[in-house]
N, C-alpha and C positions, 0 to 999 in steps of 0.2 A: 417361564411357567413354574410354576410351584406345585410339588411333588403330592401326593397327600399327606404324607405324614409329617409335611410343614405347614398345610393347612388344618389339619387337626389341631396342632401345638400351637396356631394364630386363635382358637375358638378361644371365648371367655367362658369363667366357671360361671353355675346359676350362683343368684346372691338369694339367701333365703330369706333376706329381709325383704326383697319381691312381694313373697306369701302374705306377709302381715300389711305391707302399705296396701292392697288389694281387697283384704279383706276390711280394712280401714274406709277404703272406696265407698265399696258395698254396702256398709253401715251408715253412711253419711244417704247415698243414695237415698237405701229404702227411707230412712227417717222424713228427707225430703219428699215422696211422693206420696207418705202420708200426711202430708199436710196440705190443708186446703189452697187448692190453686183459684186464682181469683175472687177471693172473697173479699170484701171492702167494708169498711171502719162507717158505722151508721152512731147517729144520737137515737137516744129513747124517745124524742120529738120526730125525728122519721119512722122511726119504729111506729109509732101511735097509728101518723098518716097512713104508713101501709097497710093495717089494720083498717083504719077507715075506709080504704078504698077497697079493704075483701081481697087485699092484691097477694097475704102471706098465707102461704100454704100449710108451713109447718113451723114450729120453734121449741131448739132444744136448749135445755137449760143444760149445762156442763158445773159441776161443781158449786151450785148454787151462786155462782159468779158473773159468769158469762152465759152469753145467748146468742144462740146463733139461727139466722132465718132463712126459712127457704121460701120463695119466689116461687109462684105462680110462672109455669115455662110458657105460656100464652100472655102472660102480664110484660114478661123481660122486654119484649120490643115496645112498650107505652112508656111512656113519660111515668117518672123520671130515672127509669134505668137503662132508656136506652141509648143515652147521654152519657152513662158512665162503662166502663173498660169492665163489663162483667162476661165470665165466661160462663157459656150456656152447658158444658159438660168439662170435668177434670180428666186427668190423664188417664183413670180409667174405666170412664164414659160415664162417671155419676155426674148427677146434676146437682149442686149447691155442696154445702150451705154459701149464701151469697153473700149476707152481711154478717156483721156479729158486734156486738157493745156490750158492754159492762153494765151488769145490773144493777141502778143505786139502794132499791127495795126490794127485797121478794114477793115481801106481804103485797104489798102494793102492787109488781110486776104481775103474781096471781091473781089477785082483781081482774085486773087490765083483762088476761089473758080468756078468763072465766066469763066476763061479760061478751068479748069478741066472739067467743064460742057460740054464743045466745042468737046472735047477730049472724052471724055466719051462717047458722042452719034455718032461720028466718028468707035469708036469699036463697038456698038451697047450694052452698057450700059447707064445706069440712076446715075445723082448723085443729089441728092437729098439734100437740104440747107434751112433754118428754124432758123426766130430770135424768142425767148423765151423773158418772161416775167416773170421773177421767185418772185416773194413776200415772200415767205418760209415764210408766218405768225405762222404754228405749232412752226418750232423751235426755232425760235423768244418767243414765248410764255411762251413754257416746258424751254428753258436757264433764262426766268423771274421767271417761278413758281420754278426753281430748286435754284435760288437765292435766291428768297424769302424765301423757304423753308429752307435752311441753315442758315438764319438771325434768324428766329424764332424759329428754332432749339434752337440755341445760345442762344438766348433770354428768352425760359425757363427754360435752365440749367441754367446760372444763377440764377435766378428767385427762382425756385427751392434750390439751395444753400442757397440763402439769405433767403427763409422761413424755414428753419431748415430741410431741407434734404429732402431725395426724397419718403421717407415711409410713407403711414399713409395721413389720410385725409387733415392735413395739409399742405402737401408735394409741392402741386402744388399752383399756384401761383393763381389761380379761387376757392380754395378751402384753403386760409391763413385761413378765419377765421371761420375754421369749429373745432368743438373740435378732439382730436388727442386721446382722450380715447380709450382703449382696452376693450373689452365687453365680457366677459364671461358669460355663458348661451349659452341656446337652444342647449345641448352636449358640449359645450365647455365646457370645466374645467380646473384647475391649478391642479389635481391629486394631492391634498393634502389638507386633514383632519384632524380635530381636537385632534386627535390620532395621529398625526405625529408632535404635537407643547407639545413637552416635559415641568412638570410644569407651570408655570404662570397661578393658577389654578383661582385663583381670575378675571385676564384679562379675561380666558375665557368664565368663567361665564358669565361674561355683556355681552360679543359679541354673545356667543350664547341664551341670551336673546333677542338679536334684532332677531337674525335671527328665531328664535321662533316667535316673533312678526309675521317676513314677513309670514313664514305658516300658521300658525293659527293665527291672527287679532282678531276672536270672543271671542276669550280667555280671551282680555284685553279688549276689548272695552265695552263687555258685565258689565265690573264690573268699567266703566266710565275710565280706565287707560287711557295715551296718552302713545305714543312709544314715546322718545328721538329721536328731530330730529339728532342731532349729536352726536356723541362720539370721543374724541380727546385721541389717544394713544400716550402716552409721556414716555417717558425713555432715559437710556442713550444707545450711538448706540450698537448695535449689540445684543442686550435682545430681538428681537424676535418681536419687531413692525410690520415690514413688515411681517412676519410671518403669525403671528393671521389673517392679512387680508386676505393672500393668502388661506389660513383656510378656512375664511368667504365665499371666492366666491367657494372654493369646497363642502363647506357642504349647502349653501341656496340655492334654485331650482328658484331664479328670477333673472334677470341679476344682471352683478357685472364691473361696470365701475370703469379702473384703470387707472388711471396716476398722474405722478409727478407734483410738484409746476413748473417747470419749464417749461414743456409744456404750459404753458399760457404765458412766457415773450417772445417777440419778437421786432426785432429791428424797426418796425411799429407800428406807432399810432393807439390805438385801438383795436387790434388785441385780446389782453390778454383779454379785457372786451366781445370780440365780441367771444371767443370760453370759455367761460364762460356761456353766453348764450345760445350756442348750445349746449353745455352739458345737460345745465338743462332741458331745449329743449325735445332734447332727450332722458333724466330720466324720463321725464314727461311722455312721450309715451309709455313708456314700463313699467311705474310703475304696481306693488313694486317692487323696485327696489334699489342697494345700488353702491354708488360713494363711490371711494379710493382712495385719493389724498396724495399723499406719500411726505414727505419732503415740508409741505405746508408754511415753513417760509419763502419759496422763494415770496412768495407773500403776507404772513400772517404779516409782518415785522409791528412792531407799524407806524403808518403813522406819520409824521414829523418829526422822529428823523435823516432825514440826513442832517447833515451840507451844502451842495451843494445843493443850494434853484434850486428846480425844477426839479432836475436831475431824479427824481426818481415820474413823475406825473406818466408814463404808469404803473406803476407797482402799487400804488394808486386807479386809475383808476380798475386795475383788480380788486384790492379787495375791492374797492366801491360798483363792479356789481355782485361781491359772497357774500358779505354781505347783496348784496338787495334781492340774490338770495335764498339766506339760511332763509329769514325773508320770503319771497312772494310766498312761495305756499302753498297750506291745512294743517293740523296736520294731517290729514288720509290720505295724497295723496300719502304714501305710500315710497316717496323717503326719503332715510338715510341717510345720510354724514357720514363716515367713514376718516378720518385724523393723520399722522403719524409724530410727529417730535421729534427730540430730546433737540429742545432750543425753549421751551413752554413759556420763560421767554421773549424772545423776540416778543411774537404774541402781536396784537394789541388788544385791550379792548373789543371792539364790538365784535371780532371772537369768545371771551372768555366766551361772557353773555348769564345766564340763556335767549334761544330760538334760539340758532345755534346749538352752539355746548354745549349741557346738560351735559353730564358725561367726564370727564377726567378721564383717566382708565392711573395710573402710570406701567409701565412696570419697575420692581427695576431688578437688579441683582441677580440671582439666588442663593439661598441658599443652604445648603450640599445637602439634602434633595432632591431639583429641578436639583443640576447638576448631583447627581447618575443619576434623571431620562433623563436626557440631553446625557448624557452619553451612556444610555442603546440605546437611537434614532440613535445615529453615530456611533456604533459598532456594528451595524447591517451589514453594508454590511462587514464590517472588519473581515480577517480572522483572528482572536486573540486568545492568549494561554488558556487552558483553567482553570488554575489558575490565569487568572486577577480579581482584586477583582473592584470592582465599587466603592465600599465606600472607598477602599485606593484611587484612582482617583479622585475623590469629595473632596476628605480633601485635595491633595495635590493642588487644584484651588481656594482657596477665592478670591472672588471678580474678576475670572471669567464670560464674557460672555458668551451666551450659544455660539456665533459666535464664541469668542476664544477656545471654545470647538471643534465643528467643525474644525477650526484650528489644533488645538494640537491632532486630530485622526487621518486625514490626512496626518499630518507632521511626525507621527510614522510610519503609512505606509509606507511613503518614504526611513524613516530613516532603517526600516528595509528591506526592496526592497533591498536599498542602500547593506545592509549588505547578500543580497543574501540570507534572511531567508524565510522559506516556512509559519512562523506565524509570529504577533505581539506580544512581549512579554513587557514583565513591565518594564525592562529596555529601550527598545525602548519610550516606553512614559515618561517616568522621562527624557530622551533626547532631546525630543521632548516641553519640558515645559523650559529645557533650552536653546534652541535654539530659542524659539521664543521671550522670555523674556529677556535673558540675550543678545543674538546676537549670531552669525557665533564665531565657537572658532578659533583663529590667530596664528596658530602654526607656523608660519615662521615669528609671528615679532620678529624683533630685541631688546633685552631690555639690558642692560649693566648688571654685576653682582649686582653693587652699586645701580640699578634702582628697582633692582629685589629685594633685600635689603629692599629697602625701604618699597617697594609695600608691602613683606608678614610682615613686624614692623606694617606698616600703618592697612593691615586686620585681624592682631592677634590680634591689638589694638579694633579694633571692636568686636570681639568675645569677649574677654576678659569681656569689661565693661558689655557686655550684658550678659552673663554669671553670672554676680556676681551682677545683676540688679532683681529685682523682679519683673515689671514690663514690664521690656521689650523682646521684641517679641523673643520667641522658639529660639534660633538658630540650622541651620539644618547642614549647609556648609558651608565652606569658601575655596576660591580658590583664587592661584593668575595667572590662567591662562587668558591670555587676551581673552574679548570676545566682539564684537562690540566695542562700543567708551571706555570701563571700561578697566582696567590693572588689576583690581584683583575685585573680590565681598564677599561680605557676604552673606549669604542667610536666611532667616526666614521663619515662619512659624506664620505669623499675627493672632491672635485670632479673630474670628466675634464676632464684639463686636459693639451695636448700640451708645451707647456713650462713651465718654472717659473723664474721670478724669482729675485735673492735677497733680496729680503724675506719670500715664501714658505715659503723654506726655514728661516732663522733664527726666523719665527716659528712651523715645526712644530720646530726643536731647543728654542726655547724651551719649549714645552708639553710635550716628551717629558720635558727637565729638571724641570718643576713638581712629581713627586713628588719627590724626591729634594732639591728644595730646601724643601717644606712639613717631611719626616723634619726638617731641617736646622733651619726656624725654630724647631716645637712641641716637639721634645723636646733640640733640642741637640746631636743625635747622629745621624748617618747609619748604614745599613743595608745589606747586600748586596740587597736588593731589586729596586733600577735597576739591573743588569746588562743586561739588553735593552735600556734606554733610553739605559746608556753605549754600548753598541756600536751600536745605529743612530746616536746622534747622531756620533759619532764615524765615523762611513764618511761621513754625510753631510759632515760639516766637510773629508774627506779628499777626496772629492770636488769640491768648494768649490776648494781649493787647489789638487789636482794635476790635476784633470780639466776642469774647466769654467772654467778661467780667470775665479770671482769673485772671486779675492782681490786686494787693491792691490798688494799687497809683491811678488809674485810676478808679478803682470800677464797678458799675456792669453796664458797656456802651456801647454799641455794636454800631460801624459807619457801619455794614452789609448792601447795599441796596438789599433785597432779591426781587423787583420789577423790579429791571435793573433800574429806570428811569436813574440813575446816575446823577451828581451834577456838570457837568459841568465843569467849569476852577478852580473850587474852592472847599475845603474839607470842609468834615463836623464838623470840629474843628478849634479852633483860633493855632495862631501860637504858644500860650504857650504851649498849647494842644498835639502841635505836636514833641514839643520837650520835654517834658515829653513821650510821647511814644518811640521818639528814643531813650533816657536815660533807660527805661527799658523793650524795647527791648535789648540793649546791654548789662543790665546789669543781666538778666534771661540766655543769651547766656555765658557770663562770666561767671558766678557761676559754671552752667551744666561743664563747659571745663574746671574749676580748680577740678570740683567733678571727673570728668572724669582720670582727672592724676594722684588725690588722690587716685586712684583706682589702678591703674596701677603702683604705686611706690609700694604700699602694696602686690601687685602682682608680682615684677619682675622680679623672675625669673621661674615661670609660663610661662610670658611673653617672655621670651628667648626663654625656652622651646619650646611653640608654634609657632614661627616664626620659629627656625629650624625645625619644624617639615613640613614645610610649604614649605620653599625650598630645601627640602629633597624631598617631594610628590608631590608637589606642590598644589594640593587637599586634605583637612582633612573634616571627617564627625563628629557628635555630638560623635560618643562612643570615637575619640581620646581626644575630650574637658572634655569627664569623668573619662580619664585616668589621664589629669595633674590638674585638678580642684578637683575630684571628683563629684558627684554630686550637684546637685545644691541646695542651703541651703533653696530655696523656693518650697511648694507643686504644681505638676503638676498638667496642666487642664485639663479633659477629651476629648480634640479634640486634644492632640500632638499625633503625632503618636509615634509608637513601634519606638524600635530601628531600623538601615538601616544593614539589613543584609548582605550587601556587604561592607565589613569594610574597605578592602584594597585597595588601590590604590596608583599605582607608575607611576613613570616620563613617565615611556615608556609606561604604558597603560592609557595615560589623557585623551585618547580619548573617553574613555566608561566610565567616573568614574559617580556614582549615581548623579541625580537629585534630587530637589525638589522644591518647589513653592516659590515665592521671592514675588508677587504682595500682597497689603494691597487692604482692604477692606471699611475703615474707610476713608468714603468720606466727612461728617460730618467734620473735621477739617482740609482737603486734607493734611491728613499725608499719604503723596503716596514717590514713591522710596524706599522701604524698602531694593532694594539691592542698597546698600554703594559702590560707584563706584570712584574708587582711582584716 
């Protein structure tokens, strides 16, 4: 049952555009009921006839144009009216006129009329004749206001269009530069609490310190505290920014104004500073109060850095009158800035300083630990088997978002729907991490045998070196089934790990080079294949050199701009400078690729070995690399996992063969791609 005062707050407001369609009604009505009902289209050759037969009563002449006749009410049921759809009284109970036609003569019409007369009183009837004066100024008028009306119609759908759509205070064209914020409070809510945002325990903290602030205030002021007017959530997308706010406006009991950076740009001068305004406006009135402005580098951009002098004053502009905003009202007045982006590198200096926006609260990537708990939030509604373990699902996503979470629960769903199963099982999800990471699998492309050849030399070549590497990443899989834009992959099992060496790194370039040096020994002839494995290794090498100060020659010098400003048409080194870094960039690349083959001649017929085992299955898991290597001569880390207990897999079942996780974690040196795509 619903209280009253939630039935009040369900009524709609009157819309006073009601009054006018109504009175619009009204005016169309009366016009139509003064117009004659039933009256029917005669020639001046029946006209005459009825004259002959004494049968016309009366006839008004309108405008010296037209003629309209009235019938005899004893004549209507004789031939030949009573043949025709004539109405004997209108709508309100007059009788006629019945016919009516266009006069071709007057002179001539008066004749007529003048002599019937003659005749008429001769029988001992009346005929009756009358010039009108018709002005019709109503529908002269209602044809102006229905004109009118359709122009302005027109006029603010467009209008409407070009102010960004037809919802929301902005919508209309009297109403551009009103803010377009959504407001939660007074029973509204986003039904979603701080118990529904899995880890980022640290995010949560600060946010629900503010929102502690808004309820209780005595708490901190008492002991001279200020609340942070702003707090800027920064991470990379899909960790949960937008999130925590949605949090924010379910768990605080005082409004919660939401909208995007984009809501302020408009293709009118002005507009973005003037609903800027009305925001804060409007914060102010309902303070305590908290604003959420999502994705605010739409406006937040550093000022001056666009090449096209001027192009970009409105958007300026907006963030000239949020930065006077964010500065110009009380430290107790109670209003909060709440801000979400993920390129913080990009905002402008002023947005950034201590008395806007106070704390930056980094949203990272969630760790083993935070995706179990991510995990346990989206297999809640899932009906799933009841041996899936969570912490097996948590290791097999480093460097997962909690969104790619979401993602990859969903996508098992499917995957098992698909398969007509009544649960989710663990297979289903190991499917599901290769389907979203690796791509759709391509069972009907065409590959030659000699291509196919190639592909499983090129990915044994991978496994191999990394196998017999100490440092480099777990291997879990390798397939040479096509999936997305890749002919064959390798798969790993990246270690979380905050930094990285450079032995490391050289021995993940090594292993990325191993296909492309196996192409090299077996058949003598390399491939465009290693394409992705020359472009990661090569940023990594590039990295090596200009950024991370490992190289000798070069020493410890980092050209890194971690500010964005950037340097223009020009680098941060002389031209000798820069060829010395090409010199050994190429020559860090060379080494890895001869160590790489040095590797794989010592190996070779391991190497056979595992390429036919490859286009035999065309799928191999780590226990068959323990069958022709044996184990590995390096001590394992406590986060690889157990063996895959589903060891087999053949041609004809490719379709179900085991998953595992492929993404790196290791953004620090963006050693990303870890699956090796041929």
């Amino acid at each position: 049952m619903l209280n009253k005062k939630n039935k009040g707050s369900n009524k709609q407001k009157f819309n006073f555009y009601w009054i006018y369609a109504i009175i619009v009604v009204l005016v169309i009505i009366v016009q139509l009921f003064s117009w004659p009902v039933g009256t029917l289209k005669c020639s001046e050759t029946e006209f005459e006839q009825f004259l002959e037969d004494k049968q016309v009563s009366k006839v008004e002449i309108i405008n010296h144009k037209e003629a309209k006749v009235y019938i005899f009410s004893e004549d209507l049921s004789k031939a030949p009216h009573s043949t025709k759809n004539i109405s004997k009284k209108d709508v309100f109970g007059k009788s006629g006129p019945h016919y009516q036609f266009i006069i071709p003569d007057n002179e001539k019409f008066r004749e007529t009329l003048k002599k019937s007369q003659i005749d008429y009183k001769e029988n001992g009837k009346t005929l009756d004749y009358d010039y009108i004066v018709d002005d019709n100024f109503g529908r002269e008028i209602l044809s102006w206001v229905i004109f009118f009306g359709i122009m302005i119609a027109i006029w603010a759908f467009i209008m409407r269009r070009m102010s960004g759509g037809s919802g929301g205070a902005g919508g209309q064209i009297f109403n551009i530069g009103k803010s377009k914020a959504q407001v939660f409070g007074q029973g509204k809510s986003t039904n979603i609490n701080f118990s529904d945002v899995a880890g980022l325990e640290e995010a949560k903290e600060e946010v629900k310190e503010i929102v502690d602030f808004l309820k209780t205030p005595k708490k901190y002021t008492d002991l001279g505290a200020k609340i942070p007017k702003g707090a800027l959530l920064v991470g990379p997308p899909g960790t949960g920014k937008t999130l925590i706010a949605k949090a924010v406006a379910g768990e605080a009991k005082v409004p919660f104004f939401s909208l995007s950076g984009s809501d302020f740009v408009e293709m009118f001068v002005g507009v973005g500073a003037s609903r800027v305004r009305d925001l804060f406006k409007q914060a102010k009135e309902k303070a305590p109060c908290i604003i959420f402005i999502d994705e605010i580098d739409a406006i937040g951009r550093a000022r001056g850095k666009n090449p096209n002098m001027g192009s970009n004053d409105e958007r300026e502009n907006t963030l000239n009158q949020l930065l006077t905003e964010m500065d110009g009202f009380g430290t107790n007045s109670g209003v909060i800035i709440l801000a979400a982006t993920n390129r913080a590198d990009i905002l402008d200096r002023a947005l950034m300083r201590a008395g806007r926006f106070d704390r930056q609260i980094y949203v990272d990537m969630p760790d083993l630990n935070e995706r179990k708990a991510i995990f346990d939030v989206h297999l809640k509604p899932i009906k799933v088997n009841k041996n899936i373990d969570r912490n097996f699902l948590a290791s097999q996503t480093p460097g997962f978002s909690g969104a790619d979470i979401a993602n990859i629960c969903n996508e098992a769903a499917l995957i098992a729907a698909r398969k007509k199963k009544k649960t989710v099982g663990k297979q289903d999800f190991l499917d599901a991490v290769d389907r979203i990471i690796g791509g759709l699998e391509k069972k009907n492309k065409i590959i030659s045998p000699q291509e196919k050849k190639t592909i499983a030399y090129h990915e044994a070549g991978h496994a191999t070196v990394s196998w017999m590497l100490e440092h480099a990443n777990p291997l879990v899989k390798v397939t040479i089934v096509p999936r997305g834009r890749s002919l064959g992959a390798a798969w790993y099992l990246p270690d979380e790990r905050s930094i990285t060496t450079t032995e490391q790194i050289l021995d993940e370039m090594c292993s990325a080079l191993g296909g492309r040096a196996a192409e090299s020994i077996v058949f003598d002839k390399i491939s465009t294949g290693a394409l992705s494995d020359l472009e990661k290794v090569t940023k990594q090498a590039m990295a090596m050199v200009t950024i991370y100060g490992l190289d000798e020659k070069i020493g410890n010098v980092s050209y890194y701009d971690s500010s964005n400003q950037g340097y223009g048409f020009t680098k941060p080194y002389s031209e000798e400078t820069a060829k010395i870094i090409d010199q050994e960039i190429k020559i860090i690349i060379e080494k890895q690729y001869d160590r790489a083959k040095e590797i794989l001649v010592q190996n070779k017929e391991k190497l056979d070995l595992l390429a036919n085992k490859l286009l035999e299955k065309e799928v191999i898991f780590k226990e068959d690399l323990v069958k022709i290597f044996g184990e590995r001569p390096y001590p394992t880390k406590e986060n690889i996992l157990a063996d895959n207990p589903n060891k087999k897999a053949t041609k004809k079942t490719a379709t179900k063969r085991k998953s595992t996780e492929l993404k790196s974690k290791n953004e620090d040196t963006e050693l990303t791609d870890n699956i090796t795509k041929s």
